[in-house]
Backbone bond lengths (Angstrom), bond angles and torsions (degrees), N, CA, C in turn:
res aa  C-N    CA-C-N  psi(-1)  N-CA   C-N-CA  omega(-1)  CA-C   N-CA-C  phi
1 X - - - 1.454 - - 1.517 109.19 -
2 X 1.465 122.12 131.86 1.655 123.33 179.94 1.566 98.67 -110.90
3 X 1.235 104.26 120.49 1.317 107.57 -170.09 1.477 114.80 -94.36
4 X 1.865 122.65 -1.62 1.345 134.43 -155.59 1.170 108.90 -1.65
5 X 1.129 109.96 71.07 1.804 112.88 137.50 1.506 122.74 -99.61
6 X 1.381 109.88 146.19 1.492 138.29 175.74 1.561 108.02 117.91
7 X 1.442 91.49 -138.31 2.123 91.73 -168.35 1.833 84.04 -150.91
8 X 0.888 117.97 171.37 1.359 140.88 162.77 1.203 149.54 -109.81
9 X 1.341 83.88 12.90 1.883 113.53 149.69 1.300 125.84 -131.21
10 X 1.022 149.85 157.37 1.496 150.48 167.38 1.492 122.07 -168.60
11 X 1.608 90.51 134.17 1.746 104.61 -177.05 1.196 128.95 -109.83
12 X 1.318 113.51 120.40 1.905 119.42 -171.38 1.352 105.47 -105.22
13 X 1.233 128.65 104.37 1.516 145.61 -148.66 1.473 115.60 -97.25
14 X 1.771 112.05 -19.35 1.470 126.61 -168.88 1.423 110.50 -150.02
15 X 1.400 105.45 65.68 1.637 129.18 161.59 1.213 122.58 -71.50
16 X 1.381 126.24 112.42 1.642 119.47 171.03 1.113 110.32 -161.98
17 X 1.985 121.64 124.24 1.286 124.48 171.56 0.963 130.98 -73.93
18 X 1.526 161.67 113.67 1.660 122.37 -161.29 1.881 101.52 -96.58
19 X 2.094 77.94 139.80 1.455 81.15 -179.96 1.646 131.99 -60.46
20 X 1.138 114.43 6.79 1.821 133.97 -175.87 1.249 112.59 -114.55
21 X 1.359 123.72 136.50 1.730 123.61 138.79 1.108 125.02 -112.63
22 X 1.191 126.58 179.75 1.122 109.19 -170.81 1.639 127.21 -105.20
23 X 1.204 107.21 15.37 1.132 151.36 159.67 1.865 117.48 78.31
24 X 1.730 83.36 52.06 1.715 86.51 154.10 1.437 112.99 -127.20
25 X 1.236 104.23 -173.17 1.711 113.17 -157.30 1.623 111.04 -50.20
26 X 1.464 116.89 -22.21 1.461 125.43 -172.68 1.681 105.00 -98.23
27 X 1.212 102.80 111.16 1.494 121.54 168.97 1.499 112.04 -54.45
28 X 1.019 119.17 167.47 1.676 141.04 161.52 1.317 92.51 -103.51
29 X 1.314 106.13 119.20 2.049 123.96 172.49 1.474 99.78 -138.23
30 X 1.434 110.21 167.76 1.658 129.42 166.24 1.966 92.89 -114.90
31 X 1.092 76.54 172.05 1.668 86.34 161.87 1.731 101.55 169.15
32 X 0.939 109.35 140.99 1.539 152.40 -162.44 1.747 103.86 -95.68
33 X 1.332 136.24 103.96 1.030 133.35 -157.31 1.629 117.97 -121.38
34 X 1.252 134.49 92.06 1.677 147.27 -124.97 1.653 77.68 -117.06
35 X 1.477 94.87 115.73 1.223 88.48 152.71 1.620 109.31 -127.62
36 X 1.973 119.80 154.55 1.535 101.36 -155.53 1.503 74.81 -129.10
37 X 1.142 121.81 121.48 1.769 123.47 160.91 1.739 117.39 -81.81
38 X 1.584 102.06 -16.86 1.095 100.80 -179.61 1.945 144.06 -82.37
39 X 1.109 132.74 -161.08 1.662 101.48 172.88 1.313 105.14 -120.80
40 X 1.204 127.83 42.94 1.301 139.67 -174.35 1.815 106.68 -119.53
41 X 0.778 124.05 142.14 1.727 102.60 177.06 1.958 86.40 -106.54
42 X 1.458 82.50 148.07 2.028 112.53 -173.47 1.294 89.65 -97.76
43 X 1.871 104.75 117.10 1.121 121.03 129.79 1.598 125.18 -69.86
44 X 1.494 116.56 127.81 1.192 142.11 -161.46 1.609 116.76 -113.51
45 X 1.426 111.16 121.74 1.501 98.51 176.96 1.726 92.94 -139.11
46 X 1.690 107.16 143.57 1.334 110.14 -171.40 1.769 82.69 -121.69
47 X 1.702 95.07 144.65 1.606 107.02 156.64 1.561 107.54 -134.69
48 X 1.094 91.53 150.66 1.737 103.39 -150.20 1.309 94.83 -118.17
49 X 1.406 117.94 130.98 1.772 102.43 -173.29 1.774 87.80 -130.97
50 X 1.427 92.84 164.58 1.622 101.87 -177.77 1.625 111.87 -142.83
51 X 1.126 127.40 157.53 1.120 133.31 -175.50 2.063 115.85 -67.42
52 X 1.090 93.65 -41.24 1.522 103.03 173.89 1.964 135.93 -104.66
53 X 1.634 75.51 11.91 2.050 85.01 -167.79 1.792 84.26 -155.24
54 X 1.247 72.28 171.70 1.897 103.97 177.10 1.241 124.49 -79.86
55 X 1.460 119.74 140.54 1.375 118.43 -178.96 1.390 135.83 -29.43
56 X 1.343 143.38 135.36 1.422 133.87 -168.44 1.371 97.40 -118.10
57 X 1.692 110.08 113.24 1.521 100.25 170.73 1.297 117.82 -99.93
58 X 1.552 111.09 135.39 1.644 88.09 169.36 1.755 94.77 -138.04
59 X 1.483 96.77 134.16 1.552 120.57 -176.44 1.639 114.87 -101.35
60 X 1.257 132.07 -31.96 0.835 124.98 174.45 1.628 135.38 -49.74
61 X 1.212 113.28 9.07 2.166 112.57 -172.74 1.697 89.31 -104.68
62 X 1.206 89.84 177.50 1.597 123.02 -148.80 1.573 119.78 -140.81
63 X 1.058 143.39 151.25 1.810 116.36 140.61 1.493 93.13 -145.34
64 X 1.224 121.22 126.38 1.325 136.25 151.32 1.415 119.21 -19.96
65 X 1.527 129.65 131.99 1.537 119.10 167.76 1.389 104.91 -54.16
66 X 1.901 116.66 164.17 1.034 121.56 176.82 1.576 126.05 62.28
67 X 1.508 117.05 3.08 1.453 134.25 -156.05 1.201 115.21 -120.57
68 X 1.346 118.87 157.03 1.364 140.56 153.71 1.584 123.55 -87.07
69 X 1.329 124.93 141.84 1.751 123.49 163.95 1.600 84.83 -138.89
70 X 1.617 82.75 137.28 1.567 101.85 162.20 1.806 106.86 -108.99
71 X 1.211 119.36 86.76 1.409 103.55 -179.14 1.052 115.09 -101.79
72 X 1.429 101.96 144.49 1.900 112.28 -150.38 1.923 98.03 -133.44
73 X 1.341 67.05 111.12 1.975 110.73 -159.71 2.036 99.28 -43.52
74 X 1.687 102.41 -20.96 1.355 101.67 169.79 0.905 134.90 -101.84
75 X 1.582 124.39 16.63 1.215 134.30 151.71 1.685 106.89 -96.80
76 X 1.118 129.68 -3.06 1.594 113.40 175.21 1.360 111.99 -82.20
77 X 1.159 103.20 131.69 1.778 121.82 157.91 1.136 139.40 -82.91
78 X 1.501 117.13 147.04 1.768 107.64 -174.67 1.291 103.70 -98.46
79 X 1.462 136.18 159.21 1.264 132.60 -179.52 1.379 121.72 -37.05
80 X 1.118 124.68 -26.15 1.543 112.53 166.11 1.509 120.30 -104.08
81 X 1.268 107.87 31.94 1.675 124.75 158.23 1.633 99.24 98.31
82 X 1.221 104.82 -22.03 2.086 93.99 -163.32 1.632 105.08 -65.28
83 X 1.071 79.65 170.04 1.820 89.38 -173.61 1.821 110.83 -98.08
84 X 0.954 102.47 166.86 1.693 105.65 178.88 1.492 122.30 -42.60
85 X 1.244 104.24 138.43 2.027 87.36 177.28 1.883 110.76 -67.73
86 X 1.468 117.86 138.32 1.429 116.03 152.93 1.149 124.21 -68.56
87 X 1.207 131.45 128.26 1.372 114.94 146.37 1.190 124.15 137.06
88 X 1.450 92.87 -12.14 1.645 139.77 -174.00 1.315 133.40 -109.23
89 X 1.226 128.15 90.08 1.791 133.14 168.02 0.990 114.98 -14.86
90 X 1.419 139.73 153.71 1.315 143.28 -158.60 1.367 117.13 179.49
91 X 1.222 144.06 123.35 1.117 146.90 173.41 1.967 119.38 -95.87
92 X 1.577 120.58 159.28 1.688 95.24 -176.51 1.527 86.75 -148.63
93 X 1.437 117.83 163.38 1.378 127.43 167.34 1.550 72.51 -136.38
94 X 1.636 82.73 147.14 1.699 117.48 -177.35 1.441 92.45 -136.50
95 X 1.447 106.90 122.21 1.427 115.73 -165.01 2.125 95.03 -127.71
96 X 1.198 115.48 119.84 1.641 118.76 175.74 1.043 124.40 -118.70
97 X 1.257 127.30 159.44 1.788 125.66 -162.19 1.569 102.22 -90.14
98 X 1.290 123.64 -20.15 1.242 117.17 179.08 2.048 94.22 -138.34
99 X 1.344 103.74 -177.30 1.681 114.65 -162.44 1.384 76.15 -84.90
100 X 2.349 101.44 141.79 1.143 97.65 158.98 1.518 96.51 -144.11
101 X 1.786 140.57 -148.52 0.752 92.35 171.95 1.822 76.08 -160.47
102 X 1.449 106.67 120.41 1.568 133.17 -174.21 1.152 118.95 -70.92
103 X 1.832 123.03 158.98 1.216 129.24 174.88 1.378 101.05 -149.11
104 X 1.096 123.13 142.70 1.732 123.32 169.09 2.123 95.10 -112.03
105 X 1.941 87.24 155.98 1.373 78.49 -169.61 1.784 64.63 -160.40
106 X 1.652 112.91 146.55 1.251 143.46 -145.56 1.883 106.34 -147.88
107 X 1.256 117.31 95.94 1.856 107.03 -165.73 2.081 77.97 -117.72
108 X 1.311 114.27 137.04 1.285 138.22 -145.19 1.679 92.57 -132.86
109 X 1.417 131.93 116.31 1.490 116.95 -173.45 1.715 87.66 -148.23
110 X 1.284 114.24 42.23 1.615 102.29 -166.97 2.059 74.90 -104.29
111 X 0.810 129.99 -17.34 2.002 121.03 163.52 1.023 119.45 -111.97
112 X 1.267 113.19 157.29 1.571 103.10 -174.54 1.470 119.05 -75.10
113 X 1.546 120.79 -9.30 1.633 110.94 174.59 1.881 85.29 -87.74
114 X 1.377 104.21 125.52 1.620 111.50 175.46 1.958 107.61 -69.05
115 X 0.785 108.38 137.16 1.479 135.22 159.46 1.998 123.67 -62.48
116 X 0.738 116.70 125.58 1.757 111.91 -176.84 1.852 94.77 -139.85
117 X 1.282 135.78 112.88 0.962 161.69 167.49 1.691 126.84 -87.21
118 X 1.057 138.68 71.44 1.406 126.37 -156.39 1.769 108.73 -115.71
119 X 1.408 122.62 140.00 1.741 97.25 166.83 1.419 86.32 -175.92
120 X 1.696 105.84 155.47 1.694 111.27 -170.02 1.432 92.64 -90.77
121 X 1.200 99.51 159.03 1.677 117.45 -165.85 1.988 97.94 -83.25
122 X 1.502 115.34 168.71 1.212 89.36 174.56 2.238 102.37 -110.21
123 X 1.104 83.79 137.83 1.469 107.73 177.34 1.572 106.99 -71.77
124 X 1.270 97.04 126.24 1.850 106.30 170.64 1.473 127.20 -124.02
């Protein structure tokens, strides 16, 4: 069953890792949450824009038909392997080959009462 729900674009307007934790076992991450109702698996490409540098594309993600991806913005790499800057605001268009339908979610550990951040991206 293809249920086409979502849109095949979407914009996350208030991206930011913090460069600190507070130094227990649970990191401060973002992650970007794909969900695909459809039976096609979504090719996914994120560009990451920043206030002081140039666009960051990254093409390589995926989500399986019928599937979920939780992709967690601190494991992605830029072409020469480094990881995302901390510390730093960031905006993203999430662009998919078929309708899917996104969530951004923000876990905050730079104090010791932890932080949980959640909100759907807006679809265009």
């Amino acid at each position: 069953m293809d249920y086409l729900t979502g849109k095949q674009q979407w914009a996350l307007p208030d991206l930011y890792w913090p460069a600190t934790d507070n130094g227990n076992s649970y990191v401060s991450h973002e992650a970007v949450c794909v969900l695909n109702t459809s039976d096609q698996e979504a090719d996914i490409r994120l560009t990451l824009f920043y206030e002081d540098r140039d666009p960051l594309l990254i093409s390589n993600l995926s989500c399986p038909p019928m599937r979920t991806n939780h992709i967690r913005m601190d494991k992605l790499r830029d072409s020469q392997g480094n990881p995302l800057p901390r510390g730093v605001g960031y905006s993203a268009l999430l662009c998919s080959t078929v309708p899917v339908i996104v969530q951004y979610t923000r876990v905050d550990t730079t104090q010791p009462a932890l932080a949980l951040m959640t909100t759907m991206a807006y679809g265009m």
